[in-house]
N, C-alpha and C positions, 0 to 999 in steps of 0.2 A: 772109445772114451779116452780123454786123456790123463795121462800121467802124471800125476803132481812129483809123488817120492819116487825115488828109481832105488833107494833103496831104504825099507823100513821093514816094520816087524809085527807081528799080529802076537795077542797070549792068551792064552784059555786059560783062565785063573781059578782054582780049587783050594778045598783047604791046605792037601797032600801035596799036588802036585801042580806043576804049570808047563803047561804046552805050548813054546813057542818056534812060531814060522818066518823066518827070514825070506819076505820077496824080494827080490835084484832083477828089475830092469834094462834091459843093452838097448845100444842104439837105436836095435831093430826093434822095438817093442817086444822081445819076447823076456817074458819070464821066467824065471827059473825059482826054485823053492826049496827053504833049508831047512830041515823041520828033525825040534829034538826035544824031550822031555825032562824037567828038571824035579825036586824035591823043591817045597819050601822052606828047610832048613839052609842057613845063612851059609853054608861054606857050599851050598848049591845055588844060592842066591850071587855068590861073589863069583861061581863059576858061569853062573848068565851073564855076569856084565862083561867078561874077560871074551868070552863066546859074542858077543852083541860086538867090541869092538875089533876083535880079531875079524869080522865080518864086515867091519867099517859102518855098522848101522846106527847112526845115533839117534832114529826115530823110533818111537817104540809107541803102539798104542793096546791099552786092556780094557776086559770090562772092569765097573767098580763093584765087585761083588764082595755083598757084604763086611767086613775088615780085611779081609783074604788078600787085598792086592796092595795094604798101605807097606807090610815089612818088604814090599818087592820096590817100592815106590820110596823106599827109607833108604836101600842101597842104591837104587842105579840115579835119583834123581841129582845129584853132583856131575854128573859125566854126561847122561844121557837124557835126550828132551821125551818127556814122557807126556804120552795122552791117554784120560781117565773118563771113558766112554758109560754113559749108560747102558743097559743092556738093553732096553727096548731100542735103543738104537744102532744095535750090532742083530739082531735077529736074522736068522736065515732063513732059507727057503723050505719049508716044511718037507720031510723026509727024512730019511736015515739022518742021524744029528750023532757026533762022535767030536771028542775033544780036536782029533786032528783035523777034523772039516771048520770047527768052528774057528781055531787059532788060522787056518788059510783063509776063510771067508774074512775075517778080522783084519787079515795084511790086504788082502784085494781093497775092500773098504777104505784103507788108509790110502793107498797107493796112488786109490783116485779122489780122494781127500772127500769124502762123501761121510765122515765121520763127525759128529760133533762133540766137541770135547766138553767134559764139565770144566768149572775155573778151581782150581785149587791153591789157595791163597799161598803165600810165606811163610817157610816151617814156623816161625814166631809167633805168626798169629794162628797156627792151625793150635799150638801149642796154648793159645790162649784163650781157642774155644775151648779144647778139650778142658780148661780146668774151669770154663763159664759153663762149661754140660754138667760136670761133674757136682758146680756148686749146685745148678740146678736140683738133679738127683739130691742132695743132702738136704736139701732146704723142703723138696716132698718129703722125704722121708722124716724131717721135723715135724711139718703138719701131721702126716701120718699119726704121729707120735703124741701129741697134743691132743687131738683127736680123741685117741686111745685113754687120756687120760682124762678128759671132759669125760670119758661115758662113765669111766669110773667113780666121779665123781659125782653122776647121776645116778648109778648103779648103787650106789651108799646113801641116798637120799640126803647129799651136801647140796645146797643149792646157792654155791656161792658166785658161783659163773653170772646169775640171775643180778646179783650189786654189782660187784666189782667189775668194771671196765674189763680187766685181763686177767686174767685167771694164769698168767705166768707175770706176773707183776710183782712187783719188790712185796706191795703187801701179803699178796694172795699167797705168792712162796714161800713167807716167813707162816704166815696162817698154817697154809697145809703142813709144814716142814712141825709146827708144836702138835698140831694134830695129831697125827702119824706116830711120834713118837711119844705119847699120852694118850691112855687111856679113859680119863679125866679131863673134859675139856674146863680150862680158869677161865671165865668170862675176864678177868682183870689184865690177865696176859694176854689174852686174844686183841685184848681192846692198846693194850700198849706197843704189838706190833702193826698197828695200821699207821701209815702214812699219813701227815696232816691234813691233808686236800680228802681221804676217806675218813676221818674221825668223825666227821657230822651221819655216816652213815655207820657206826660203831652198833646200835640196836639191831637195825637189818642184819647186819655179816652174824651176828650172836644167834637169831632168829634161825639163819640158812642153815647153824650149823646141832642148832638143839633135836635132838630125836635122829641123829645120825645113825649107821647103823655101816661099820667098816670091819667088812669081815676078812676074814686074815688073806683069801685071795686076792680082794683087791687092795689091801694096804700094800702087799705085796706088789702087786701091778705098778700100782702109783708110784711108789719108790724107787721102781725101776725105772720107769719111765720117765720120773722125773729128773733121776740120773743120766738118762739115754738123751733128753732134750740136753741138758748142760753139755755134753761130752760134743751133741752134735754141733751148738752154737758156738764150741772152740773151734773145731773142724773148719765152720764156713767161716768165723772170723778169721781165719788163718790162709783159708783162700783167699778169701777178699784182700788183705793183705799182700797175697803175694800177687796177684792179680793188678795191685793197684801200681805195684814196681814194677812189672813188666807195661805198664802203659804208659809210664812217664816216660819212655821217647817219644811216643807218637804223642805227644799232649798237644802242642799243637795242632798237630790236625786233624783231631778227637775236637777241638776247643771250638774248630771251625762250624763242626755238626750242630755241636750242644748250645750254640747260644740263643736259639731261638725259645729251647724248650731249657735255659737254665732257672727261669726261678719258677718252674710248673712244675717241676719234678721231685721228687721224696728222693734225699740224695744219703748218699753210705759218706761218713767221717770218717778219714784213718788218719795218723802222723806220722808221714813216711820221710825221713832224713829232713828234720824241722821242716818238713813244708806239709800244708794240709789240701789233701783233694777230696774236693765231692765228688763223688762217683756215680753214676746209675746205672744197674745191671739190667736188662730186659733181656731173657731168652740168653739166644748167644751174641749176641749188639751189647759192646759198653763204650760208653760213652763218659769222657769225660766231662763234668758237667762245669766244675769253676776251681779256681785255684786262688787258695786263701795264704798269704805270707805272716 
């Protein structure tokens, strides 16, 4: 079979430790194998890239397991061309399986270039999924939250979810916020915190809220949790934010994607250095959608 690398590098990636095998190909097609074990702490991390070029090998291919191989991928990816293999597609031959067989099966695989690499974007943008994951995570964990606080509010026999559009809406939150801290519900001041466009519905919300019944658990709950939504819709407003600075280099060719779907889409407003962008997050895809001066 032939040769593509004459010389590259296989790595058995752990959490502890990584095993890697330097193959070096001669003229004669014979190989030879340099095989050493490292720690994943960084001053063993900096001793494999010194070890990687002291050996002249600037190819290097691993599995992607689990997070385990990005701090190996944070130092050598400057100097050395790395490849980030699935593991189904490094599998070996069933038998005896040991870290040192699997880092030399890894370098043979390269060698003859029978390896398929995943694509691993631009630290920039890998940078930019990690905080479009993260908003993610924050924005479940608000549902969550919400969630927890409808039940409560069913759980108390409030039935105000049933009028009100949004039950975290200007009025609902001023509603529940007099609630909560009165024991005495004022039909007068109930009625004075609803929003104009809900005043024609002022009987109903008075209705949801007579024959309540908030025991100290769940006022307790509510509070909480009505505190835990505010605290989290800083958080994501604050990603979005920083989210929307890190896109305005690429706006142009963000601008390219979005114009088919720009006025179909439910778009985020920021004002980032007097200019406004719409933005639309889906998953880890953002897109910028229109740019307003």
């Amino acid at each position: 079979m032939k040769i593509i690398h004459k010389i590259c590098c296989g790595m058995d990636v752990h959490k502890d430790i990584i095993v890697a095998t330097i193959a070096t190909t001669n003229s004669d097609g014979i190989t030879t194998y340099l095989q050493r074990t490292f720690t994943s702490q960084n001053p063993d991390l900096l001793k494999l890239k010194r070890w990687l070029k002291d050996n002249n090998c600037n190819n290097v291919a691993m599995e992607s397991t689990g997070k385990y191989w990005i701090p190996i991928f944070n130092v050598l990816e400057d100097e050395i061309n790395l490849g980030i293999v699935h593991p189904k597609y490094t599998k070996a031959i069933k038998g005896k399986k040991t870290d040192k067989k699997d880092s030399k099966w890894i370098a043979d695989l390269f060698k003859h270039d029978l390896l398929k690499f995943s694509f691993i974007p631009p630290k920039e943008i890998r940078e930019l999924r990690e905080l479009s994951r993260y908003r993610i995570k924050l924005v479940n964990m608000r549902s969550s939250e919400r969630n927890r606080y409808q039940n409560c509010l069913t759980v108390s026999n409030i039935g105000l979810a049933s009028i009100l559009t949004d039950v975290f809406g200007k009025s609902s939150k001023a509603i529940m916020k007099e609630v909560l801290s009165s024991n005495v519900i004022d039909d007068d001041k109930i009625i004075s915190l609803l929003s104009k466009k809900s005043k024609s519905k002022a009987s109903l919300v008075l209705d949801s809220l007579k024959g309540s019944k908030i025991e100290s658990d769940q006022r307790m709950k509510m509070n909480i949790s009505s505190n835990h939504v505010e605290e989290l819709n800083q958080h994501i407003q604050n990603i979005e934010v920083e989210m929307t600075k890190r896109i305005l280099p690429y706006y142009e060719q963000f601008a390219v994607f979005a114009r088919p779907i720009m006025e179909k889409s439910s778009c985020l407003i920021k004002l980032i250095n007097k200019k406004c962008l719409r933005v639309i997050i889906n998953r880890n895809f953002i897109v910028v959608v229109k740019k307003l001066v």
